[in-house]
N, CA and C atoms as an extended XYZ file, in Angstrom:
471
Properties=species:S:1:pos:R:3:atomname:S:1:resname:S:1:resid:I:1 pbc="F F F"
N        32.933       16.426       20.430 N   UNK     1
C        32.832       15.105       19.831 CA  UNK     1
C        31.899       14.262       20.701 C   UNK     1
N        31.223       13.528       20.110 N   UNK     2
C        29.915       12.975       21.089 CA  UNK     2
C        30.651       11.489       21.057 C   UNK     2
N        29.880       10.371       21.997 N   UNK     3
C        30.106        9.176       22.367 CA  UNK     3
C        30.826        8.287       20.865 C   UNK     3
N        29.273        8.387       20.147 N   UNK     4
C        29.636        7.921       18.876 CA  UNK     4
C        31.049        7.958       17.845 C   UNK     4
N        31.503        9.117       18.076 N   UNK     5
C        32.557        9.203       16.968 CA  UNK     5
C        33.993        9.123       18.415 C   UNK     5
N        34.031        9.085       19.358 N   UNK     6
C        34.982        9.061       20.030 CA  UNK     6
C        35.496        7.657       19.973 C   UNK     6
N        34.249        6.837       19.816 N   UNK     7
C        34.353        5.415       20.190 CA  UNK     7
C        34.606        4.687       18.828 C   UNK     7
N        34.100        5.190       17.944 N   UNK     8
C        34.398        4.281       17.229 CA  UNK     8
C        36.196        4.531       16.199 C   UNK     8
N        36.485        5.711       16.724 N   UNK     9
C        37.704        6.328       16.333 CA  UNK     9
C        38.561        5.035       17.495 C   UNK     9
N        38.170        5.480       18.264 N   UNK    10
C        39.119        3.970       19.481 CA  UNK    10
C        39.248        3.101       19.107 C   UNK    10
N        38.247        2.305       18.442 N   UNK    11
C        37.452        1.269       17.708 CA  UNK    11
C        38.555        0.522       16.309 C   UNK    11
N        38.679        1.777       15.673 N   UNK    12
C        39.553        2.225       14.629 CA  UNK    12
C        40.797        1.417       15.060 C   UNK    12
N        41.843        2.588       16.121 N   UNK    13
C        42.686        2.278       16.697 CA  UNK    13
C        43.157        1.062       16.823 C   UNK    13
N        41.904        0.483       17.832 N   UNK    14
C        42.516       -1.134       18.566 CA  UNK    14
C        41.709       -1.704       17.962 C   UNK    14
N        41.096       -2.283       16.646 N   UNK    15
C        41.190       -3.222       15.819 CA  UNK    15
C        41.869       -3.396       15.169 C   UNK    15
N        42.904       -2.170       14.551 N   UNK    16
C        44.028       -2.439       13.599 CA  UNK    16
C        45.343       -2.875       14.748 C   UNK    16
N        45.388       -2.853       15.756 N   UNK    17
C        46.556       -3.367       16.457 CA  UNK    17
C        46.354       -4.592       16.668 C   UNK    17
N        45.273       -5.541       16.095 N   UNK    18
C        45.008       -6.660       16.249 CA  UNK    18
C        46.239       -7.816       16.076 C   UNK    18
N        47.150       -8.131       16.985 N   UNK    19
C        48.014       -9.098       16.128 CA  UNK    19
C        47.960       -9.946       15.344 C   UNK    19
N        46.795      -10.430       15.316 N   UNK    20
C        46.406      -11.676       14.488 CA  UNK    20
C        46.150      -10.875       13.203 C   UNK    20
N        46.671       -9.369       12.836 N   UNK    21
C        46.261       -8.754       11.565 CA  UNK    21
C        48.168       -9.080       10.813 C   UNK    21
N        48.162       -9.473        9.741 N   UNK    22
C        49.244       -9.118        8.729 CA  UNK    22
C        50.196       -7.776        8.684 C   UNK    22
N        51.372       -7.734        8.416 N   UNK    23
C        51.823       -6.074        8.169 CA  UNK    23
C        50.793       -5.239        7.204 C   UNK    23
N        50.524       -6.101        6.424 N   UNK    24
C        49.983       -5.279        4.937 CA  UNK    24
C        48.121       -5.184        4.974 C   UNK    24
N        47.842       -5.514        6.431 N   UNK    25
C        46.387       -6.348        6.301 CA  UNK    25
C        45.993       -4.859        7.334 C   UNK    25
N        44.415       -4.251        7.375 N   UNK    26
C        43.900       -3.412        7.783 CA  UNK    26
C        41.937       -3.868        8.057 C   UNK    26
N        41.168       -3.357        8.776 N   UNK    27
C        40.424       -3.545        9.531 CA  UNK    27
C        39.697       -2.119        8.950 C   UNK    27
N        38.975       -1.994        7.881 N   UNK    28
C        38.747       -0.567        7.583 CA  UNK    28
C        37.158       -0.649        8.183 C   UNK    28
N        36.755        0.875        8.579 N   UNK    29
C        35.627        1.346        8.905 CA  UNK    29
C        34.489        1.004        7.942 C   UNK    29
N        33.142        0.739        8.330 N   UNK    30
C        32.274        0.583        7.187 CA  UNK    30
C        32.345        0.719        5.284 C   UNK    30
N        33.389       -0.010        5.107 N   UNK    31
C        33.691       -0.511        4.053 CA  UNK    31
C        34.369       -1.787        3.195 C   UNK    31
N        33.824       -2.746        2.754 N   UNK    32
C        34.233       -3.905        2.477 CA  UNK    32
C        34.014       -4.264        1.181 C   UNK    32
N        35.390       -4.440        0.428 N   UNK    33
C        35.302       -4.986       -0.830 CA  UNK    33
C        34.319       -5.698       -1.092 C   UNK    33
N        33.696       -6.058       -2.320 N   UNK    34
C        32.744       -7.266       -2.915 CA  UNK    34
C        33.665       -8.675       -2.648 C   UNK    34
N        34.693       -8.255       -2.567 N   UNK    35
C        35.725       -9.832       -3.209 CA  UNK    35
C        36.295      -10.161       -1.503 C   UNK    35
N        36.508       -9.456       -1.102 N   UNK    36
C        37.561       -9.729        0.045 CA  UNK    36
C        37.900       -7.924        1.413 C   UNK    36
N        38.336       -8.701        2.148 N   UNK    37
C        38.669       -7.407        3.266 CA  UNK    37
C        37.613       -7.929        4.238 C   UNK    37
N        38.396       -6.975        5.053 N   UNK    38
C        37.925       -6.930        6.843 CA  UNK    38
C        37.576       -5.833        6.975 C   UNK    38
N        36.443       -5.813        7.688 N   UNK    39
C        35.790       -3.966        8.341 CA  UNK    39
C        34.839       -4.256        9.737 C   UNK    39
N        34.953       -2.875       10.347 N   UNK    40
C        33.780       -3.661       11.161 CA  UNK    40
C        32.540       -2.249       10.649 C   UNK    40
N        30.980       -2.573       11.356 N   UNK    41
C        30.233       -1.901       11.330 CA  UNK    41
C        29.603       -1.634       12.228 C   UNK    41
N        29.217       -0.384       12.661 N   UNK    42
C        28.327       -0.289       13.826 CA  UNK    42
C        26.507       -0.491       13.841 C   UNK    42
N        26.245       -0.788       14.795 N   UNK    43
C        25.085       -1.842       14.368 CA  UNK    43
C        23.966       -0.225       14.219 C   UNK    43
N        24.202        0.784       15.221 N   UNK    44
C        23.498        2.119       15.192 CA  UNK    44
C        23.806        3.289       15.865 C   UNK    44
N        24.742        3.076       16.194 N   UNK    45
C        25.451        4.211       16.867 CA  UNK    45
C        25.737        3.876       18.241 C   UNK    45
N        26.316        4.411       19.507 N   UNK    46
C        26.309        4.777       20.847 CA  UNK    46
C        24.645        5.014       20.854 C   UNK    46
N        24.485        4.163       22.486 N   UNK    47
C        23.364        4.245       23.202 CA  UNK    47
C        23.705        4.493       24.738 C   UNK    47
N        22.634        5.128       25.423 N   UNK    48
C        22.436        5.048       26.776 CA  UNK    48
C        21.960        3.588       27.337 C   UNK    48
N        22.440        2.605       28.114 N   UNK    49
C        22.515        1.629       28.353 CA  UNK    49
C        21.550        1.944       29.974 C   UNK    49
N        22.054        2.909       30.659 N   UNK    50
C        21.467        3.293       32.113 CA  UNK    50
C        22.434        4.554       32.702 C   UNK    50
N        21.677        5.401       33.658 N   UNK    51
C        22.011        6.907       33.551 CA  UNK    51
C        21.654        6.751       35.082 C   UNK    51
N        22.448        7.664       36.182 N   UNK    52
C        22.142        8.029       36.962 CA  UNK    52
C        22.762        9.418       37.080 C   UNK    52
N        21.953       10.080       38.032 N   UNK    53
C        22.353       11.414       38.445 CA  UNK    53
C        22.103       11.938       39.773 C   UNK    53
N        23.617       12.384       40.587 N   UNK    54
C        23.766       12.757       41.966 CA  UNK    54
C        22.859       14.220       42.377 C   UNK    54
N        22.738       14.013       43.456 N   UNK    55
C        22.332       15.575       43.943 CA  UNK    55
C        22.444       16.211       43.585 C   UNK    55
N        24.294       16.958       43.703 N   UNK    56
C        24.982       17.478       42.995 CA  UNK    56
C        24.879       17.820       41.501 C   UNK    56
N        24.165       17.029       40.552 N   UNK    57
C        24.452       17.421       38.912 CA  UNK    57
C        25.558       16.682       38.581 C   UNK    57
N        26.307       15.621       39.016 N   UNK    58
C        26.982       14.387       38.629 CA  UNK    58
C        26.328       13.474       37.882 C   UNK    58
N        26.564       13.219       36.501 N   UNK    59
C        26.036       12.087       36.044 CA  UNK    59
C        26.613       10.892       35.321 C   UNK    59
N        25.958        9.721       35.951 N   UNK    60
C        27.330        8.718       35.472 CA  UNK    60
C        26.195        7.732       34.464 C   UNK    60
N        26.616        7.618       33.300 N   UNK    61
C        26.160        7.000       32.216 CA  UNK    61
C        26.588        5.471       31.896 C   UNK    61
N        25.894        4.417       32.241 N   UNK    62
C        26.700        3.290       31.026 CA  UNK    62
C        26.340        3.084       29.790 C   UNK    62
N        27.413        3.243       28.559 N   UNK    63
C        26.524        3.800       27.460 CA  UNK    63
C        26.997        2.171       26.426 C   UNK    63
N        26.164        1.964       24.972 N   UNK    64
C        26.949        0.944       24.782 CA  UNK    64
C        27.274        1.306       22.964 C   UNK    64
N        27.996        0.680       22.812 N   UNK    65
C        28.577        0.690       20.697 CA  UNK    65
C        28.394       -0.641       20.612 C   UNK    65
N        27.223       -1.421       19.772 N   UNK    66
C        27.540       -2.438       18.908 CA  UNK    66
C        27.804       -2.472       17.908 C   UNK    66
N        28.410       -3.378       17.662 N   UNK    67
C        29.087       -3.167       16.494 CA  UNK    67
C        29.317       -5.052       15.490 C   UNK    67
N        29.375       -4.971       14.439 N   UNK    68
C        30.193       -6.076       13.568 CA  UNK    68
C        31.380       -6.125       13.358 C   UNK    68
N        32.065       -6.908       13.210 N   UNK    69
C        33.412       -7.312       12.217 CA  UNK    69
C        32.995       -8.179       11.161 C   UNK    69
N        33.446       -7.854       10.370 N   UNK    70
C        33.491       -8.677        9.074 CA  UNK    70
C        34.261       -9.379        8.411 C   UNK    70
N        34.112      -10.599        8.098 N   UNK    71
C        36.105      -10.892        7.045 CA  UNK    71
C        35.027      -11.726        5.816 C   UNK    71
N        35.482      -11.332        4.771 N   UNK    72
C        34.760      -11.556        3.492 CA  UNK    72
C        36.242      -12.223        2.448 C   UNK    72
N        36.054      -13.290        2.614 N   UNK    73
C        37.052      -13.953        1.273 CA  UNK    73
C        36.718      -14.687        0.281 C   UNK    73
N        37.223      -15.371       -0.321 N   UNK    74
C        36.298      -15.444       -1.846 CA  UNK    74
C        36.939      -17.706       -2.162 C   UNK    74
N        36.005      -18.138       -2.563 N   UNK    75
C        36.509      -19.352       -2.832 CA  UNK    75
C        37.282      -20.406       -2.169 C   UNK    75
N        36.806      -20.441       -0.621 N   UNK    76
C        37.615      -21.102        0.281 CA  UNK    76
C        37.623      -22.545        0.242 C   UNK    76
N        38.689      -23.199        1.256 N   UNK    77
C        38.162      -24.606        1.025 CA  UNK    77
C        37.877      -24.731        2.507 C   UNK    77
N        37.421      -25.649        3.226 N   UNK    78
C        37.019      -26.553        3.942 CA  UNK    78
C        37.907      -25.903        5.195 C   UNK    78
N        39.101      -26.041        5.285 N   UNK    79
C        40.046      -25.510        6.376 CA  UNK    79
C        40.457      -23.639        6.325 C   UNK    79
N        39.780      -23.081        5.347 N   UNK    80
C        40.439      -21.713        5.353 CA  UNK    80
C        38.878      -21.496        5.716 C   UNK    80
N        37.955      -22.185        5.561 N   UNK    81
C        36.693      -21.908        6.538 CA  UNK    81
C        36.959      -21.634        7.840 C   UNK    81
N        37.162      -22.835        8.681 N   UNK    82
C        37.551      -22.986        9.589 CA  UNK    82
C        38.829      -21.814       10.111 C   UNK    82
N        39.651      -21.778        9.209 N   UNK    83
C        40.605      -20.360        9.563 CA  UNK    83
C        40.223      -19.079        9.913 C   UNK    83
N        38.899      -18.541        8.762 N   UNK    84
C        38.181      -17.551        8.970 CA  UNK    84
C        37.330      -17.403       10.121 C   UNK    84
N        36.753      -18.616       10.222 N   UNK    85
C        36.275      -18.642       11.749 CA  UNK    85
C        36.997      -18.081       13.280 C   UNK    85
N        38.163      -19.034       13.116 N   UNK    86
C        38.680      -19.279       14.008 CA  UNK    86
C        39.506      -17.882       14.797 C   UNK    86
N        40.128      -16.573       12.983 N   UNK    87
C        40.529      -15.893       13.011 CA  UNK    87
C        39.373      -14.712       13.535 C   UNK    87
N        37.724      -14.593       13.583 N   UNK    88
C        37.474      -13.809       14.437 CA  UNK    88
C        37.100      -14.031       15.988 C   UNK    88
N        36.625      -15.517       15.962 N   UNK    89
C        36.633      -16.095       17.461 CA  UNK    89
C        38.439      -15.633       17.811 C   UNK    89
N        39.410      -15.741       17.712 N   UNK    90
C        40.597      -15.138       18.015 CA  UNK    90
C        40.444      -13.540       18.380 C   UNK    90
N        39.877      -12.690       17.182 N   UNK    91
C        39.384      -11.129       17.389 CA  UNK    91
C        38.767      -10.737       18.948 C   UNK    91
N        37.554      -11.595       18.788 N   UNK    92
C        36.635      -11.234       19.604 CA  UNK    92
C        37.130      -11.726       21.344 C   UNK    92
N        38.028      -12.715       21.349 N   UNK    93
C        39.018      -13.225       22.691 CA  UNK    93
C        39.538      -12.014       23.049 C   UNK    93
N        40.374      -11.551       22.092 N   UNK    94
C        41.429      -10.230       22.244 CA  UNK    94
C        40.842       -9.520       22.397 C   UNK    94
N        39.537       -9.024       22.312 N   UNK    95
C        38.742       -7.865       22.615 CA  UNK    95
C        38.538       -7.720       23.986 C   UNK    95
N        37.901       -9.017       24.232 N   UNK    96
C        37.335       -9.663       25.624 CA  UNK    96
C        38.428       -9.466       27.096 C   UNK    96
N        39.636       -9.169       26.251 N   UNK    97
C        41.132       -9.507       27.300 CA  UNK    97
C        41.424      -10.905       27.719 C   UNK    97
N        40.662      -11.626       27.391 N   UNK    98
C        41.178      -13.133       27.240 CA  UNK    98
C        42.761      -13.368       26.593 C   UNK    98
N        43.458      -14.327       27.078 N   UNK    99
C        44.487      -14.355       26.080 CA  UNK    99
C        44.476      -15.219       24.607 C   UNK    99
N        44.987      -15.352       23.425 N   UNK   100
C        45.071      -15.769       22.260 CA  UNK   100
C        46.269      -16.634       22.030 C   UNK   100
N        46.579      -17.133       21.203 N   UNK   101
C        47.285      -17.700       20.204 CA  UNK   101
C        47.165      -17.562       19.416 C   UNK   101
N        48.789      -16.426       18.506 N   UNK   102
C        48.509      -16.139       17.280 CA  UNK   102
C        49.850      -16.799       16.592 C   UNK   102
N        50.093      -17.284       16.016 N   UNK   103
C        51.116      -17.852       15.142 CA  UNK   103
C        52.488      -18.172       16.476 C   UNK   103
N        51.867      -19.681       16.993 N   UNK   104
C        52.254      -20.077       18.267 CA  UNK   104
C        52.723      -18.875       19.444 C   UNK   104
N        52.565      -17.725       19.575 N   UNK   105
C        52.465      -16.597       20.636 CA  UNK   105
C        51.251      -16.482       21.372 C   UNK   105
N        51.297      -16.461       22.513 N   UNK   106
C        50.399      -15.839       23.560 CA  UNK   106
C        50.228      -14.497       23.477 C   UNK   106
N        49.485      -13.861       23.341 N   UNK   107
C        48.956      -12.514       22.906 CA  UNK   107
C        47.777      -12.298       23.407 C   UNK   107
N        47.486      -11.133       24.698 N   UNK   108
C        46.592      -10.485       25.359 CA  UNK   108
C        46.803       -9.202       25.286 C   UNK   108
N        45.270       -8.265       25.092 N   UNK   109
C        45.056       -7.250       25.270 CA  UNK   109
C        45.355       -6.702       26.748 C   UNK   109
N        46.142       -6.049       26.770 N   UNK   110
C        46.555       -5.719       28.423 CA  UNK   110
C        45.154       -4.390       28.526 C   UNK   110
N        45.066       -3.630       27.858 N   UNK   111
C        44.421       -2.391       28.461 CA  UNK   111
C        43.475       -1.673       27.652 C   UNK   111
N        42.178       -0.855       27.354 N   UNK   112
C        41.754       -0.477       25.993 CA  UNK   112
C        42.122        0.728       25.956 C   UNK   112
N        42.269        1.762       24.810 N   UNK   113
C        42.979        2.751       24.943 CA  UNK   113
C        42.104        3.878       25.282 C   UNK   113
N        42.467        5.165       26.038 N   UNK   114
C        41.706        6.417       26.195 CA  UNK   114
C        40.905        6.698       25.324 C   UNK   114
N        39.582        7.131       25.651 N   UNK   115
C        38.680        7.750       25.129 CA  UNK   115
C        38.393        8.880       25.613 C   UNK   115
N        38.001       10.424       24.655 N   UNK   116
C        37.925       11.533       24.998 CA  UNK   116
C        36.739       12.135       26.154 C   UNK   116
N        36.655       13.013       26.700 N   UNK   117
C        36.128       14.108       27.311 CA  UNK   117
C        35.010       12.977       28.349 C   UNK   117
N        35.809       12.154       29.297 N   UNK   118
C        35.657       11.579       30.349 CA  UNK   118
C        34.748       10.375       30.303 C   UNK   118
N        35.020       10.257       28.893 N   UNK   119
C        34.540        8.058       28.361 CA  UNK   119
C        35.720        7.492       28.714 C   UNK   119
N        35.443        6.550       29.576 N   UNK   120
C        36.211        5.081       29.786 CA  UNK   120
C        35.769        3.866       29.318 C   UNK   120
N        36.657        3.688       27.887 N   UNK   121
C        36.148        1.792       27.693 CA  UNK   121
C        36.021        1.067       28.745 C   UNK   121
N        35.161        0.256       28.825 N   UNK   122
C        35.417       -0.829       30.213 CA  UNK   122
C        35.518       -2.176       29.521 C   UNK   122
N        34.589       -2.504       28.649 N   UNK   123
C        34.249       -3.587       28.121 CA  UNK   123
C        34.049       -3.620       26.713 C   UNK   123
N        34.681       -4.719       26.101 N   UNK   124
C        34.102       -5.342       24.690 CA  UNK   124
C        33.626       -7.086       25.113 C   UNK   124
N        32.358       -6.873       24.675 N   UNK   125
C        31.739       -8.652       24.709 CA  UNK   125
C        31.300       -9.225       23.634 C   UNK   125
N        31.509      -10.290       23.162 N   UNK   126
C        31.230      -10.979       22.053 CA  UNK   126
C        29.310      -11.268       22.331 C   UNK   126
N        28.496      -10.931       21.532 N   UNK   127
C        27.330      -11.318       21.741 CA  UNK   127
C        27.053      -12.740       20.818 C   UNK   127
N        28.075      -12.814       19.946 N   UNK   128
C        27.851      -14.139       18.765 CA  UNK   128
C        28.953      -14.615       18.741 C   UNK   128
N        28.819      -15.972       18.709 N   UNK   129
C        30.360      -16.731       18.352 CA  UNK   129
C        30.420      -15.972       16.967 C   UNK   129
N        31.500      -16.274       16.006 N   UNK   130
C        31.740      -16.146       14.625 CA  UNK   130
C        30.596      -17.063       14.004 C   UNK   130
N        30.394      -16.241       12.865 N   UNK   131
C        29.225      -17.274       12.155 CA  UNK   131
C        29.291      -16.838       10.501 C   UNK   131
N        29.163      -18.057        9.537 N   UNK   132
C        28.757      -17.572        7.941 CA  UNK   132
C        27.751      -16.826        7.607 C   UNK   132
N        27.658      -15.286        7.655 N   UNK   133
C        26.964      -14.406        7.404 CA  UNK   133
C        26.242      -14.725        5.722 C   UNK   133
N        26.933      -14.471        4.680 N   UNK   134
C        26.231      -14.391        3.380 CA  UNK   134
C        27.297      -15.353        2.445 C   UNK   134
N        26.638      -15.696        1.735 N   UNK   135
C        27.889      -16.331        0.763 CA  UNK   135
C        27.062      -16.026       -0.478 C   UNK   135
N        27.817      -15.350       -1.661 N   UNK   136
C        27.315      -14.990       -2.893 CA  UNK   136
C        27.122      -16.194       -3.853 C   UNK   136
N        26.771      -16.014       -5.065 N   UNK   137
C        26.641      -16.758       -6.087 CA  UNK   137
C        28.275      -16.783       -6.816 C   UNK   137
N        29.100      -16.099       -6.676 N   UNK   138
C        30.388      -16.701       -6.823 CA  UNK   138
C        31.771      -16.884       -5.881 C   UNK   138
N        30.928      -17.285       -4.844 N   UNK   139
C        31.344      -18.323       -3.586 CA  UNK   139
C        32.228      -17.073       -3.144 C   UNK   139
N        32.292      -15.710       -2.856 N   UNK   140
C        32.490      -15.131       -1.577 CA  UNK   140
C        31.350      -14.884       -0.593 C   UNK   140
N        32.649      -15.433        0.746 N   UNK   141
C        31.832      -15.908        1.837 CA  UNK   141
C        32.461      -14.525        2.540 C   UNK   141
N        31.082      -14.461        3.440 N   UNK   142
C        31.386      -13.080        4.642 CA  UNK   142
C        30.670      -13.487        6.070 C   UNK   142
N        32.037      -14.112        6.866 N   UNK   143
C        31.551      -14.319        8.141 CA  UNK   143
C        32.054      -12.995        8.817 C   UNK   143
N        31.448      -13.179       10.274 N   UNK   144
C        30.891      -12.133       11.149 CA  UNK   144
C        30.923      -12.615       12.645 C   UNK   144
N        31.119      -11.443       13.405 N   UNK   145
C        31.009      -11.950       14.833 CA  UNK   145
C        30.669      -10.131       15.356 C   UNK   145
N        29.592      -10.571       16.321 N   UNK   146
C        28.493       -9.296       16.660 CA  UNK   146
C        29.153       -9.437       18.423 C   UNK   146
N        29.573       -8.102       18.158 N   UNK   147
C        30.014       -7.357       19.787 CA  UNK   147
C        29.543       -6.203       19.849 C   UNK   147
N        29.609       -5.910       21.465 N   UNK   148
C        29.318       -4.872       21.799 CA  UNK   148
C        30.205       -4.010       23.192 C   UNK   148
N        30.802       -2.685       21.971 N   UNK   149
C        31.622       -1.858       23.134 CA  UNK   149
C        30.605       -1.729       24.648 C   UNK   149
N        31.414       -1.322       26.213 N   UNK   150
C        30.495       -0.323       27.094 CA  UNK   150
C        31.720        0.366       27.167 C   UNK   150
N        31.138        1.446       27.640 N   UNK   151
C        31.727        2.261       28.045 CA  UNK   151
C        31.212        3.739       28.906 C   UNK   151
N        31.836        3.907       29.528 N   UNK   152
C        31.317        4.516       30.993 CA  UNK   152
C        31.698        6.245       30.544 C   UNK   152
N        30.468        7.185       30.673 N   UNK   153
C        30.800        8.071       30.898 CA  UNK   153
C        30.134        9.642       32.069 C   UNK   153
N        31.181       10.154       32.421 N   UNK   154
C        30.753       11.022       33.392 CA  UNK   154
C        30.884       12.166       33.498 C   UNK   154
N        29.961       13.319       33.841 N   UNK   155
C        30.219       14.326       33.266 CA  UNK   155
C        28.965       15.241       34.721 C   UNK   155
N        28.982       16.430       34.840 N   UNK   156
C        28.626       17.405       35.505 CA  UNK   156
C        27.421       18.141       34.680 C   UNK   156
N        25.975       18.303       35.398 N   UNK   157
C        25.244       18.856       34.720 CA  UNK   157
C        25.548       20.620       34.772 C   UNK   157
């Protein structure tokens, strides 16, 4: 399994543990209703960010996943704007390990979870606050907030 699909399977994982998500509410992979739903997208796959290599045939990689989230709802008013906003600036905190407030609870990401065959998440960073991505001709709106996984990997030539 290469960088790409390890990570964004993680990706998978700890966006749907999002607390600020509903029981019934999900975070699906590159797919988003016309009308409504949450997904994220990757902007192009896993990259090499910077590479070194020991004497030895040790090589330690910082590699990176950007990626989108999306939340697309349909006919808002004025304050469920502001909700949608607010609800991925909330996302992108929890990513960060910052702590949140989700329905008066303090809620922090304590740790990111294992990644396979000697990738370590280190980091998720928000590169964009939340912002109104597209709004259609029958007023569904799809805001967005642009991050980017690192993650460290090391391996023996």
């Amino acid at each position: 399994m290469d960088g790409y699909d390890t990570v964004t399977q993680a990706l998978d994982v700890l966006l749907n543990a999002f607390p600020g998500l509903s029981a019934d509410d999900e975070i699906t992979f590159a797919a988003l209703e016309e009308t409504g739903g949450k997904a994220f997208f990757p902007v192009s796959g896993a990259a090499v960010e910077s590479e070194k290599t020991s004497v030895t045939g040790r090589v330690v990689q910082t590699c990176l996943y950007p990626f989108y989230v999306y939340y697309r709802l349909r006919g808002l008013s004025e304050s469920q704007k502001a909700n949608a906003k607010e609800w991925l600036e909330n996302i992108g905190r929890w990513l960060e390990r910052q702590p949140v407030d989700i329905n008066g609870e303090r809620c922090k990401l304590l740790e990111y979870p294992p990644l396979a065959d000697g990738r370590i998440l280190t980091a998720i960073e928000r590169q964009t606050p939340a912002y109104l991505d597209a709004i259609t001709d029958d007023q569904t709106e799809t805001w967005a907030i642009y991050l980017v996984a690192r993650y460290k990997y090391e391996y023996q030539k």
